[in-house]
Steps between C-alpha positions, in 0.01 A plus 500: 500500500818727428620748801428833464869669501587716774669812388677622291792262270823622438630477162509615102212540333423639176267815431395731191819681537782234549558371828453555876634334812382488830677485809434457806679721819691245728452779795155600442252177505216719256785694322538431111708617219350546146778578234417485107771399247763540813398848556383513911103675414323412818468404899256430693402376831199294495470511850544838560474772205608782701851375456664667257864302416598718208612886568296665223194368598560602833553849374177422275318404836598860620299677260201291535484564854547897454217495230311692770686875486323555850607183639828315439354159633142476317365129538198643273412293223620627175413421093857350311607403228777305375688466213707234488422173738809336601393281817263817632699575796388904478151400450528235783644750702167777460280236576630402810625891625141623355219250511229571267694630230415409132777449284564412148840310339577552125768201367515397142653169601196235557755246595689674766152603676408135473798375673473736774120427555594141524807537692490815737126544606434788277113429503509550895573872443202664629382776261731412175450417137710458277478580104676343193606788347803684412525837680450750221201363415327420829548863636399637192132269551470645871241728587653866615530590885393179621862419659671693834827301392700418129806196611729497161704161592548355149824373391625327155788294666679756720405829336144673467336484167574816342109548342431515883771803574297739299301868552223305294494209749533715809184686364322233472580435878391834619176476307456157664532674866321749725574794567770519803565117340863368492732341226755269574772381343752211556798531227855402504814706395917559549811660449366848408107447590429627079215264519326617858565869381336488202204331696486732740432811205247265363302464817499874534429582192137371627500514824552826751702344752745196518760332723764260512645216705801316488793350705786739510737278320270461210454878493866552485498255233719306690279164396212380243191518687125585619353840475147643618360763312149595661251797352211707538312792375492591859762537782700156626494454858935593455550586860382160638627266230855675555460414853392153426750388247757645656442304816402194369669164403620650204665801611386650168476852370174722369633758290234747414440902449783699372718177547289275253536837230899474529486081473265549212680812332507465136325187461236525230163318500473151353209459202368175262796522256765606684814340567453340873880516688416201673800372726538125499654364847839285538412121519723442796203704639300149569829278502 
């Protein structure tokens, strides 16, 4: 009889989309790196999901936990979903931060949700599913205000697909929300932040409040890097995820109010047809 392997492998493996690697974290015993086609996607602790080794999803994590306006620490369970599935690590971190909730993961590639069902325990995620879709078309087949949170963590090697960067998209994700329900975006950008900017009239083009968070040197486009956009058709909980990000591990910024309108200035909203300014990162970025 053959021996059940004990977690996960390390190596190449192929998927709908190229290739992915996994890696395990030589100082973390559950801690594992999922990069496609070189590009670092994904990481995840198996044994404890509340870690959070990249900085954007930390700042990500932030938001979830101020879903609550009243409360800046909610443990309530919440509706999600995802688009875009990477290894899950957002979605593994709401199920163990809010037990009960029910959440939802849209990814168009069959083979790269395969390989992390076999490899990194996706099926142990309490409250998850996970649908073969592409992300247009599985938001657009959701049922209105069934959802508190909208995760937009979809990239086509190390840029966002444009499609997704759209007013028509980010209607769809406000239709797909309830009221006082929050959108949130993980994109990448540099030098001049054209790409972020843009986004950022898009969002509000829909929705009546936004925010932004960042590392300083990526805001002073010092560096290629990670930006969170978050909206809502009502008030963000600024105050407390200023405090939060600020403080944190990160030491990142939340640029909001009158301060978002001067970062935004100029930027026009992006629509299906438009030319997307999307800013493609230096290699020696992974090297």
């Amino acid at each position: 009889m053959a021996r059940r392997r004990q977690g996960p492998m390390p190596g190449v493996y192929p998927i709908d989309a190229g290739e992915a690697e996994l890696l395990g974290d030589a100082n973390r015993d559950g801690g594992w790196m999922l990069s496609v086609d070189g590009v670092p996607q994904s990481y995840v602790d198996l044994d404890d999901p509340g870690y959070l080794d990249f900085e954007y999803m930390q700042l990500m994590a932030e938001v979830v936990d101020c879903l609550d306006p009243a409360r800046a620490d909610s443990t309530d369970p919440i509706d999600a979903v995802h688009v875009g599935g990477g290894a899950c690590t957002l979605a593994r971190y709401i199920a163990a931060t809010r037990p009960g909730s029910r959440q939802l993961v849209l990814e168009p590639d069959a083979g790269l949700i395969q390989l992390v069902r076999d490899q990194l325990a996706l099926k142990s995620v309490r409250g998850l599913k996970v649908r073969i879709t592409d992300g247009a078309s599985g938001l657009a087949a959701l049922p209105g205000g069934a959802d508190d949170l909208v995760v937009l963590d979809a990239f086509t090697g190390a840029h966002m697909p444009p499609e997704l960067a759209t007013v028509e998209f980010a209607e769809q994700a406000a239709r797909v929300l309830r009221h006082g329900g929050v959108y949130l975006i993980n994109c990448s950008d540099g030098g001049r932040l054209t790409f972020v900017r843009h986004l950022i009239a898009t969002v509000r083009t829909v929705f009546g409040f936004a925010l932004l968070l960042a590392e300083p040197g990526i805001l002073r486009g010092r560096r290629h890097g990670n930006l969170i956009v978050a909206a809502s058709a009502e008030p963000l909980n600024d105050a407390a995820l200023t405090r939060r990000a600020a403080g944190g591990l990160t030491q990142a910024r939340c640029v909001h109010g009158t301060d978002l309108d001067r970062f935004a200035a100029g930027a026009a909203p992006l629509r299906h047809g438009d030319e997307i300014p999307i800013s493609e990162p230096p290699r020696s970025l992974w090297d």
